[in-house]
C-alpha positions in Angstrom: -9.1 -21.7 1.8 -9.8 -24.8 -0.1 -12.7 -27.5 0.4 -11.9 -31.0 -0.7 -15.2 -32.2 -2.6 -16.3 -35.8 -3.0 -19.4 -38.1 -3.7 -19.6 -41.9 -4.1 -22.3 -41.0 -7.5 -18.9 -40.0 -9.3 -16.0 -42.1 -10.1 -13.7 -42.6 -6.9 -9.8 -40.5 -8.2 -7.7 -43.3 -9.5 -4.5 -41.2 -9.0 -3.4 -38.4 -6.5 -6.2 -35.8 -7.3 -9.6 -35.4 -5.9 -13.0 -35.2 -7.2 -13.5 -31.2 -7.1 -11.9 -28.6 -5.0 -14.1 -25.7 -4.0 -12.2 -22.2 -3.2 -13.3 -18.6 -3.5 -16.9 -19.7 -4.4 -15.6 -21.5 -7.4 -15.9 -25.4 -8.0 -13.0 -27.0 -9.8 -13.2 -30.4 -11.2 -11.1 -32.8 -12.2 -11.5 -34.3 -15.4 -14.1 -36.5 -15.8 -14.1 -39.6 -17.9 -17.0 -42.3 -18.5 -16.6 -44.1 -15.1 -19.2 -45.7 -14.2 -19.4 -44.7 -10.7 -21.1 -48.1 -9.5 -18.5 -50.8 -11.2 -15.8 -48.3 -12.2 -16.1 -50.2 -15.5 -15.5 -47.3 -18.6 -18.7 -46.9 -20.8 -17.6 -47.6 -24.5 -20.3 -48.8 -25.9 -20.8 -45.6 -28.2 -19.7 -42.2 -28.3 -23.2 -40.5 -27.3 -23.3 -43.1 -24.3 -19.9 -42.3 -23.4 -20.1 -38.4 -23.0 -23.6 -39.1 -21.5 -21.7 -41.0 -18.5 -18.8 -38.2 -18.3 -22.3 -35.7 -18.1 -24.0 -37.8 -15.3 -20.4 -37.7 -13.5 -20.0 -34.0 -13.7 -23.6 -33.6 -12.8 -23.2 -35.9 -9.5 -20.3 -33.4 -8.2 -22.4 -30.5 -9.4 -25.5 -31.8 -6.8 -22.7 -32.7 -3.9 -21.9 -28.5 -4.3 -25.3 -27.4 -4.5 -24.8 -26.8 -7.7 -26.3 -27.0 -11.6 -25.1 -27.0 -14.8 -26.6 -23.1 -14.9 -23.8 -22.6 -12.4 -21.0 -23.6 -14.8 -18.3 -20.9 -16.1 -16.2 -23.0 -18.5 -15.6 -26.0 -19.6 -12.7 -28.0 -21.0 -13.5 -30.8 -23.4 -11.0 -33.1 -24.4 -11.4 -35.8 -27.1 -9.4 -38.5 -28.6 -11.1 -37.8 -32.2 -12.3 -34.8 -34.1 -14.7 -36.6 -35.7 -16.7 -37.3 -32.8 -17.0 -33.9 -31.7 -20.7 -33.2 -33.7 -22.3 -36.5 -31.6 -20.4 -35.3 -28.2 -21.7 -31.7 -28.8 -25.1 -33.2 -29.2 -25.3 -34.5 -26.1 -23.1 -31.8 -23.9 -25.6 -29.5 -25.7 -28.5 -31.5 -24.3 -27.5 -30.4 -20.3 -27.3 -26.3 -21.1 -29.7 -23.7 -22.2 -27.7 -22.2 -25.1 -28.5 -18.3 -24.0 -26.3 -18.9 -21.1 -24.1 -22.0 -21.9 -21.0 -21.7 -19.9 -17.3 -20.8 -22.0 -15.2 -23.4 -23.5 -12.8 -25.2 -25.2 -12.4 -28.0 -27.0 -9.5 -29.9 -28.4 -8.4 -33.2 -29.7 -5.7 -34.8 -27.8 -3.6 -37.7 -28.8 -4.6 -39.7 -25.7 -7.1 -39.9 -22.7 -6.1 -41.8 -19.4 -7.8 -45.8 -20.0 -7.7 -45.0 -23.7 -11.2 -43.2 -23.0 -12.7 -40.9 -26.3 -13.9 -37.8 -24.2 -13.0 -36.1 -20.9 -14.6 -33.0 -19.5 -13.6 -30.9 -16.5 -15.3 -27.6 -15.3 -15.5 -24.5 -13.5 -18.7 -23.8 -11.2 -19.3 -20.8 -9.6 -22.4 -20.1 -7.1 -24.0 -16.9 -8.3 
């Protein structure tokens, strides 16, 4: 059985996906870009802000499942730029204790939907 997730203090789906789907005590996200959830406006204004809004997102769908970032599994990090990935790192560092960081990925792509630099999705599970 799945559970359709969904919070106005993430971006709204612009296309035929939803928010996060929770099944079998795991949380799936979509990808997550730096919507502003508010204005829907994309935060460009610098690399560190950027993945800070696509954090905030993640972490507003995390707090609709009862969830933290303690609770993620893996994430998938997808960025538009190599170089970038130290500052990103910095700041997706910031929301974990490194003993029990979750597993991921992270690979540069040749383009993000609205031409966004970073995009993050994740797997939550409830322990």
């Amino acid at each position: 059985m799945k559970t359709i997730l969904t919070t106005t203090k993430a971006p709204a789906p612009i296309g035929p996906y939803n928010q996060a789907v929770l099944s079998g005590g795991f949380l799936y996200t979509s990808g997550q870009i730096a919507f502003n959830p508010e204005t829907m406006t994309l935060v460009y204004d610098n690399i560190k802000a950027e993945t800070k809004q696509v954090m905030e997102n993640l972490k507003a769908i995390l707090d609709e499942a009862n969830m933290t970032f303690n609770d993620i599994v893996k994430a998938s990090i997808f960025i538009s730029d190599m170089d970038n990935f130290a500052s990103i790192n910095d700041v997706y560092a910031s929301y974990f204790n490194e003993a029990t960081a979750p597993a991921r990925e992270c690979v540069q792509v040749a383009r993000l939907p609205k031409d966004a630099n970073v995009e993050i999705s994740i797997i939550a599970m409830k322990a």
